[in-house]
N, C-alpha and C positions, 0 to 999 in steps of 0.2 A: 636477485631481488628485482621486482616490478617497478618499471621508471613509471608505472602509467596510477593513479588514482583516480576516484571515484569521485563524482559532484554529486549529490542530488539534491534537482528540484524542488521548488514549491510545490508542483504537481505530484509530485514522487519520483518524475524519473530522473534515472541516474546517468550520468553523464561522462565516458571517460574522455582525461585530459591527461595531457603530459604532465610528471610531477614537476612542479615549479612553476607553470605558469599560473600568469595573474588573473585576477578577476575580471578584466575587461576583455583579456584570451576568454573566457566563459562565454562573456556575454556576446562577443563574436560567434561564437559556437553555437551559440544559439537561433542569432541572426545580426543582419549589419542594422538592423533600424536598432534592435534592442540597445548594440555597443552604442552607439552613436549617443541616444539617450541617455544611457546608463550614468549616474553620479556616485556610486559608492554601491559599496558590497555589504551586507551583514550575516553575519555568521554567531549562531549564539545570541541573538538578540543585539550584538555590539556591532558598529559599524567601523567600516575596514576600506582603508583605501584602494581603489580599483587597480594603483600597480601591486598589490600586497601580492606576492609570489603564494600559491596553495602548495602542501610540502602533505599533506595527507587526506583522508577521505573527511570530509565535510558537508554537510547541508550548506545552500550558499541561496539567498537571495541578492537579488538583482533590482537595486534603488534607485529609482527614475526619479521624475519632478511631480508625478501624481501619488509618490510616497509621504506618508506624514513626517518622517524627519527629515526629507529630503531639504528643508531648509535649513539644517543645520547644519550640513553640507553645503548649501551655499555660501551662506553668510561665513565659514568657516575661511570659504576662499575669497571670499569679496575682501574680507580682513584682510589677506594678504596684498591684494589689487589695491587696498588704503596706502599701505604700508610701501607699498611699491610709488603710488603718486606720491605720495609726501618726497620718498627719497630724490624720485625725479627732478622734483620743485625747490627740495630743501635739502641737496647734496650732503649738505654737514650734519646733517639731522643725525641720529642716534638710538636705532629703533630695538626697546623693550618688550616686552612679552607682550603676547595677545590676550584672549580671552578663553579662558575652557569650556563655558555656558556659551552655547550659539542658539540657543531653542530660540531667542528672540532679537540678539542683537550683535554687535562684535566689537570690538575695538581693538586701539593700539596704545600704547605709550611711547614717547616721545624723548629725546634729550634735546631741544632747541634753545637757543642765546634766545630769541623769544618768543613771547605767548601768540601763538596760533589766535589771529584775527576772522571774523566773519566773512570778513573778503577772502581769508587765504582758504576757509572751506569751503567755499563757492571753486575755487582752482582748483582744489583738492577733486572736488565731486566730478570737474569737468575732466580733469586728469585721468580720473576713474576710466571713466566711460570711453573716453581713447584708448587706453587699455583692457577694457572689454572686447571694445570692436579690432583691435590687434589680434582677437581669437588665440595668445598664444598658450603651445600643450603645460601641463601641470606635471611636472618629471619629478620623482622621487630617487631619492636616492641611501643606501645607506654609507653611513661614512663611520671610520674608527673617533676616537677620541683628540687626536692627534690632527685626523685631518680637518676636522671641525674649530679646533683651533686657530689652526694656520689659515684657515678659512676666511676666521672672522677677523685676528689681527691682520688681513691681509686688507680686510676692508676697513678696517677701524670701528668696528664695531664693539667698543669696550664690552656696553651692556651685554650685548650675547657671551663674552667670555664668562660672566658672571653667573649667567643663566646655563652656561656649561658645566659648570660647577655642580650646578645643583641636580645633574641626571645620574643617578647614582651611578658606580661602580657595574659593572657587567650586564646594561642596559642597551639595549639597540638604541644606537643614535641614527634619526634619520633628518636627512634636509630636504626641504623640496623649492623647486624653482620653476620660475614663468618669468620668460625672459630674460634681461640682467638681474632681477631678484630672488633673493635666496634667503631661507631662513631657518633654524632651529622646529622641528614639528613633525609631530607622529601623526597628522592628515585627521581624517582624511580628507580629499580634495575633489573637485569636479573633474573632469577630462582635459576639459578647453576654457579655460576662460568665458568664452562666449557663450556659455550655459549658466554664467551665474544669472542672467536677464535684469531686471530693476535695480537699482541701488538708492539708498540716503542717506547721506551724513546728518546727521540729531543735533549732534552738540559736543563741544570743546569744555573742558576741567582740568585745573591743576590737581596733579596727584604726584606723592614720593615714590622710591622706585623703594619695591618690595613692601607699599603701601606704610612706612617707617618715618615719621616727618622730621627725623634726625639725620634723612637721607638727602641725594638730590632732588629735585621739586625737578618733575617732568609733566608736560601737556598730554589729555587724555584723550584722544576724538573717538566717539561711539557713532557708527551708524548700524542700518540695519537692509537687508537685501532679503528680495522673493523672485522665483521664479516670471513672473509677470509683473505688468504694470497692472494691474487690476490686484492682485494679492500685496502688492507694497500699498494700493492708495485706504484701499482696507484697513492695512494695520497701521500707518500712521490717523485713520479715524479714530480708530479703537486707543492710540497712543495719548489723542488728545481728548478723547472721553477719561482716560487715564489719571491725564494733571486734573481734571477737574475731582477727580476722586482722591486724590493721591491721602493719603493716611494722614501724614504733616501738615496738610492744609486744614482736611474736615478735621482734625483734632484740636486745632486751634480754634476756630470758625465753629464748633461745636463745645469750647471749654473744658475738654474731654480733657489732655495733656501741655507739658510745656516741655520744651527740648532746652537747654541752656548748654551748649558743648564747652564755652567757655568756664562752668564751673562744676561740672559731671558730665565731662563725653561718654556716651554710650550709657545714659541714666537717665529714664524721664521723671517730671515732676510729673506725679498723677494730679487733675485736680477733684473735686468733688464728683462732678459725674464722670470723668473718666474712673473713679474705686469704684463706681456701681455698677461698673460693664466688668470691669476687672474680676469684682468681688462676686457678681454677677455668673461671670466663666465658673470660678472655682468653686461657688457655693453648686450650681449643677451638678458636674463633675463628682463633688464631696458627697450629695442627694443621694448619687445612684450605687455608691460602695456597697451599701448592704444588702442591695438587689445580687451586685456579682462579686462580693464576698471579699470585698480587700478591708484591713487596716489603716489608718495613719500613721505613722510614726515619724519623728522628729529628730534628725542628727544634726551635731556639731556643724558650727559655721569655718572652725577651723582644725586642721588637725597636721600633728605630726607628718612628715615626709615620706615617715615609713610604709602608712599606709596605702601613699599614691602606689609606692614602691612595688609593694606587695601584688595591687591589683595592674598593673602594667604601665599606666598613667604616666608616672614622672618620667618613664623614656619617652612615651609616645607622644605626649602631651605637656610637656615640660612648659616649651616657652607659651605655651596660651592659657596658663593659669598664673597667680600672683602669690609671689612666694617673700618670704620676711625671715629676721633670725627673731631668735626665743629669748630665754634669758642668756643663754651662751653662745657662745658662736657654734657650739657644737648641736647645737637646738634648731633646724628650719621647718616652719611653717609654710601650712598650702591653705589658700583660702578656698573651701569648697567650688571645685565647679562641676560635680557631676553629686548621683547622689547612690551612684550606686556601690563606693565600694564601703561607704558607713552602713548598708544596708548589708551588703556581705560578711563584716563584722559581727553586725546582728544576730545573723543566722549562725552564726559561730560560736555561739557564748551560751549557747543550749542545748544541750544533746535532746535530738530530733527524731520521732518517732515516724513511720510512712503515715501514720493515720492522721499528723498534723498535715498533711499535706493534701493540697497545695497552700504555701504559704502568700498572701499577697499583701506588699507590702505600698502602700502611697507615701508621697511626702510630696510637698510645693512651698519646700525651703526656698529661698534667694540663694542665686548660682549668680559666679561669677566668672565672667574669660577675659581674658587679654586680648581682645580683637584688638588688627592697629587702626589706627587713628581714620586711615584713611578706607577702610571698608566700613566704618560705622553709618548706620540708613535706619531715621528712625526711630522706629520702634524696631524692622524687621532683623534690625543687626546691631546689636547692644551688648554691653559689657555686663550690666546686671540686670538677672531676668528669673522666673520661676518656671517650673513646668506642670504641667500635671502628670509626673513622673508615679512609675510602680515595676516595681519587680517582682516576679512570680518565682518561688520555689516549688517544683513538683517533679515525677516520677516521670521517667520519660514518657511512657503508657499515655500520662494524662498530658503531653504535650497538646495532642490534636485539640482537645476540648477545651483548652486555657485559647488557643488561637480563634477558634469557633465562636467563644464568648468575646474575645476579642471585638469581633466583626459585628456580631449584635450588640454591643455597646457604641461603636461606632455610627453605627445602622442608625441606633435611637439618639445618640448625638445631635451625628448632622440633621434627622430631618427634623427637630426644635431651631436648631439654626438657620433653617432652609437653605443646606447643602446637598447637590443633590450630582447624579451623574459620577459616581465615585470609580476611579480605577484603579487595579491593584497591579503592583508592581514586585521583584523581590529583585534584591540589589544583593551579587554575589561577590564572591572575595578579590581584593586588587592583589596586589604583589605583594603586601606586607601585609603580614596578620599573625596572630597567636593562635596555637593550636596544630594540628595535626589536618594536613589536606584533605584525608580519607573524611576526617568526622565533620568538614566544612561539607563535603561532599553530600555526606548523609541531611546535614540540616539543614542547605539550602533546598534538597528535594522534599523535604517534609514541609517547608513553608509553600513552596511553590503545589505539592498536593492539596496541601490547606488552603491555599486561594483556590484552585481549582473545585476543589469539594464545596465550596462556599460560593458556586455559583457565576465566578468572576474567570476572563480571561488575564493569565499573568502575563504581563509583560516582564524581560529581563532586564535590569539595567547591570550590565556588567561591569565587574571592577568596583564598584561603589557604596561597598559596606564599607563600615567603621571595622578598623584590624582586631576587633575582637568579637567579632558577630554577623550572622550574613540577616536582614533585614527585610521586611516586608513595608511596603510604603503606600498607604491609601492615598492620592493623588485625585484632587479635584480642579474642573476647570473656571475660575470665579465669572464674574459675568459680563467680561471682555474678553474672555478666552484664553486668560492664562493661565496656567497649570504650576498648580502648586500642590508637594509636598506637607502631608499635616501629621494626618495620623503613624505610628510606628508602629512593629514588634518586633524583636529580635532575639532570637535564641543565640545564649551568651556561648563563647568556645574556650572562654580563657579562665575569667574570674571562678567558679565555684572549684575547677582544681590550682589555683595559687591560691586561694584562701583553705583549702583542703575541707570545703565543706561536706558534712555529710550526714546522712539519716539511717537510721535503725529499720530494716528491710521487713516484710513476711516473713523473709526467711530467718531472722537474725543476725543476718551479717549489715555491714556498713557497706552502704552505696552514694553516690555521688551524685545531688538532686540535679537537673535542668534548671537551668535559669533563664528567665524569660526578661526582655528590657520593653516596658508598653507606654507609652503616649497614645492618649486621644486627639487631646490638642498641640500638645507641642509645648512650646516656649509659649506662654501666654501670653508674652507680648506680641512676637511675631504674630501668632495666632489675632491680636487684636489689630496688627496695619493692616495684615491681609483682609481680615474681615470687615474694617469699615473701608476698605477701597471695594468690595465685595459688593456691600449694600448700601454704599455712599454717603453712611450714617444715617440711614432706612434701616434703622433696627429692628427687631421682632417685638414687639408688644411688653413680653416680659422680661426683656434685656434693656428696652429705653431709658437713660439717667431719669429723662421727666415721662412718666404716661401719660399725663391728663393736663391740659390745662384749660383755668375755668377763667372763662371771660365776661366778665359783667357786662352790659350798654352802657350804661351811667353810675352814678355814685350810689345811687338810692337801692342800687342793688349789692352792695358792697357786703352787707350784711350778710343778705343770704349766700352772696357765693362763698364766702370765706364758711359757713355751715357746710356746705357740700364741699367744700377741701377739707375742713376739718372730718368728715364723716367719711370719704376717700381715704386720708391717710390713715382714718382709724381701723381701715378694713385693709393696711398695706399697702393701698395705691401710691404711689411715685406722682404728688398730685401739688400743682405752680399755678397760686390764684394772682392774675393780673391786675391789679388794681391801679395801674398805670391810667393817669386822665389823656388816652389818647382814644381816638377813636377803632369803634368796631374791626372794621376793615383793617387796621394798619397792625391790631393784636391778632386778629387770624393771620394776618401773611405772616407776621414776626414767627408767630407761634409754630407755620409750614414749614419757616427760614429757619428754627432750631430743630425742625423735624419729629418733632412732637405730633404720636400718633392719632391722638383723639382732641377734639376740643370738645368742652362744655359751654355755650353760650346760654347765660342769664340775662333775662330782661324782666319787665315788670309781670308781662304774662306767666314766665316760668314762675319767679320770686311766689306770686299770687296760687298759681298751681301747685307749688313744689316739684315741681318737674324741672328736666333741662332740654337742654335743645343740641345733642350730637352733631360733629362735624367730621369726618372723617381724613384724615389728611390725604390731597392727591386723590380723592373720592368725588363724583359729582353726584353720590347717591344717598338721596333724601331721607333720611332718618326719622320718626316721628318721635315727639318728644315723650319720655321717659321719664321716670318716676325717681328719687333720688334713691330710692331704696332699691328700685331694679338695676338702676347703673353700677352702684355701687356690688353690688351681687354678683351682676353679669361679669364686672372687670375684674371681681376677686378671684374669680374661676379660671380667667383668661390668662390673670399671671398665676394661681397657683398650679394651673395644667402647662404654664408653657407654652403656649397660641402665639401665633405668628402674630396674629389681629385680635385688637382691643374686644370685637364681638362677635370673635369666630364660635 
């Protein structure tokens, strides 16, 4: 047997290397500037720590600091550099799990006698940065279960025993350490320390540990790290353009929603205008069904145990739904939090012909999860939420073309929204899943063909489907530059054989339809933080609570303007007559300040004319006044097409 394997290339060429060594043997082999650089290895789209030992022929890139994920590699290990000053400063401290999202920032968790002061992350941050310049190497190591143990009661490190616990059974444990610290983590990591460059500490929260507030209360410090001082001063701008958009502010500040944790954590109080952005989303969404041929239908809010049972749910997902007894003890209830296996149900209760297919099915019932306490944000992470959820039944054949419509529903989505720059992604199977590897096999490549045929480069995200489906993920970047997750589709592996679905063939025999799991938007809440942090409640014209507001000069025009709001709202316009005895100036700014796209100004010349006088918000471009029967025309087109702008 050959000790030697094969590398190859981003170039194409192939590379041989002893079997066993690491990626940073590679990147040696290739040259000393390249290792010296080098932060991480990806292989498969996934990224692999640079001691990762190679054991067979592989494609291997080589991730430096002018890579796009190369920051999530840093920040990955800056986290630890936290975690290491803290322990320096605060010996007795008790350090908890990190963070698995590094795209933008890192943290730690804490057990401290007590709360982490503003002063003591000023020490923290300088602690940091002597530990940077310490340059010391990033060593990995594997270790058995046992020796990870002894490891950590040797330090006192309770929490990590805890956190031991939960690596399953027949798992590589690895630890890796820089200097005297060491922790629980499968990397991966930079070389040296002194390649993480910039650092900042953000900010300190109390949080429970396993986010449980029946738990201990431990301190949470998030900072965030870049390659340079130039890419950290960047994204702390971008951080505090951020607060000033942040969803919870402009929803207040806007009368959009009301959060109250103290009496529905993870539940908003919609107020009037926030149902019309709400009702707004879903009525769109509801518009375009008979364009691409789905149904509504409407399932139980609660149902039997059986069912979760049946569709996989109650093992997978037990503790993040909310469960009751019935009339007996021998009775427990699941309060809906998905909606796909009442839709499976469905499709079971009628012997199915191929010619009904493909079946599409919608629904944007109220879904409920158990998040705990302490990850609840928002809107963007709630306990009761809606989606604009659908499930496709079809014939394998019509796979391709259910995902194809897919994409032109998307298409025509975002650009009503002014979404734009769309990347696709397909997220293939982790460790745990239902089904058979071969057939994951087959339908992550059919998704990832389907993106490609559609025009799009896929990225892989590896490991990161849901265990019963490998997924395609439309991923946009909003207008700070963060990347987010919206749209979905996912070819189901499990559900239609545990429900034993099936259709009457061409041939006559019974066959086992495809099932497809599609979102455009998502959780309509989420979908609603993201997008006023988006457009900082700069809504599009036919999504604004208020379109129009009409502004009188004086009283004597009161008359006619409340006629042109009345003759607006008769045509559908979303139309708020000011009659407030303040002046001119202070109703236009107010009117800016709720972001209210158009104004109407009335004065005696308009009243006399029947005309108005257009203002356009954030517009310094002179409008000539306008007939009330053109404006009203112009604006009914603008929301019944959809237009960004009031007179596009």
């Amino acid at each position: 047997m050959s000790n030697v394997i094969s590398i190859q290339l981003p170039d194409g060429k192939k590379l041989p290397v002893e079997k066993g060594a690491s990626v940073l043997d590679v990147a040696g082999e290739i040259g000393p500037g390249l290792a010296k650089a080098a932060l991480a290895g990806r292989i498969a789209g996934r990224l692999i720590d640079l001691r990762t030992p190679l054991t067979e022929d592989v494609e291997l890139q080589i991730v430096t600091s002018k890579d796009d994920e190369a920051g999530e590699v840093i920040r990955h290990s800056a986290e630890h550099v936290m975690a290491d000053a803290v322990k320096r400063l605060f010996p007795e401290a008790q350090v908890d799990a990190g963070r698995t999202d590094h795209s933008e920032k890192f943290q730690y968790d804490f057990l401290v006698e007590t709360p982490f002061s503003p002063e003591d992350l000023e020490r923290i941050s300088d602690e940091m940065k002597k530990i940077i310049k310490e340059d010391a190497a990033f060593e990995r190591r594997v270790v058995t279960r046992e020796e990870a143990a002894a490891l950590f009661t040797e330090r006192g490190e309770l929490l990590k025993l805890e956190r031991l616990g939960d690596i399953p059974e027949g798992d590589t444990i690895t630890v890796f350490q820089h200097g005297d610290f060491i922790d629980l983590c499968r990397g991966p990591h930079v070389s040296r320390a002194g390649q993480i460059g910039a650092t900042q500490l953000l900010e300190v929260s109390g949080t429970y540990f396993r986010g449980d507030e029946t738990a201990q209360p431990l301190q949470r410090i998030y900072g965030t790290a870049f390659a340079t001082r130039k890419e950290l001063k960047a994204h702390l701008h971008r951080l505090e353009e951020a607060k000033k958009r942040d969803h919870r502010r402009v929803g207040v500040e806007l009368g959009l929603f009301l959060l109250e944790p103290t009496l529905s954590p993870g539940a908003p109080f919609y107020l009037p205008k926030g149902v019309v952005i709400y009702n707004g989303l879903c009525d769109f969404i509801r518009d375009l069904y008979p364009k691409y041929g789905y149904q509504e239908v409407i399932t139980p809010q609660l149902f039997r145990s059986n069912l979760f049972e049946r569709s996989g749910h109650y093992d997978k997902f037990h503790d993040d739904m909310y469960w009751f007894e019935g009339d007996d003890s021998e009775e427990e209830l699941g309060v809906k939090a998905m909606n796909c296996p009442g839709h499976c149900h469905l499709f079971s209760t009628t012997k199915r012909s191929y010619r009904e297919l493909p079946v599409r099915w919608a629904e944007f019932s109220r879904l409920h999860r158990n998040e705990r306490s302490g990850t609840l944000t928002g809107l963007t992470r709630v306990r009761s939420f809606a989606q604009d959820d659908a499930h496709i039944y079809c014939t394998a054949e019509q796979v391709p073309a259910e995902i194809t419509s897919f994409f032109e529903m998307v298409a025509e989505v975002y650009e009503k929204l002014g979404l734009e720059g769309l990347e696709m992604a397909v997220s293939t199977r982790g460790d745990e899943f239902l089904g058979e590897p071969e057939d994951w096999d087959v339908a992550e490549q059919a998704l990832i063909d389907a993106v490609e045929g559609a025009g799009f480069k896929c990225r892989i995200k590896a490991g990161d489907a849901a265990f019963y489906a490998p997924k395609v993920e439309a991923d946009f970047r909003d207008v700070l530059g963060r990347a987010w997750t919206l749209a979905t589709i996912q070819i189901d592996m499990a559900m239609p054989g545990r429900f034993g679905l099936r259709y009457v063939g061409s041939d006559g025999e019974l066959h086992q339809p495809s099932m497809l799991h599609r979102a455009v938007l998502g959780s309509i809440e989420r979908f609603m933080g993201i997008y006023i942090e988006h457009t900082g409640g700069d809504f599009p014209f036919w999504l604004s609570p208020v379109q129009v507001a009409i502004l009188p000069i004086g009283e004597g025009q009161h008359a006619y303007g409340q006629s042109v709001t009345d003759a607006l709202r008769g045509a559908g316009i979303r139309a708020e007559f000011d009659d407030r005895s303040e002046t001119l100036g202070f109703k236009i700014r107010d009117a800016e300040k709720q972001k209210i796209p158009l104004s109407l100004v009335v004065g005696e010349q308009e009243a006399s004319s029947g005309t108005v006088a257009p203002r356009l918000r954030k517009s310094k471009e002179k409008i000539e006044p306008m007939s009330v029967d053109a404006i009203v025309s112009r604006l009914a087109i603008s929301a019944t097409e959809r237009k960004m702008g009031p007179l596009s």
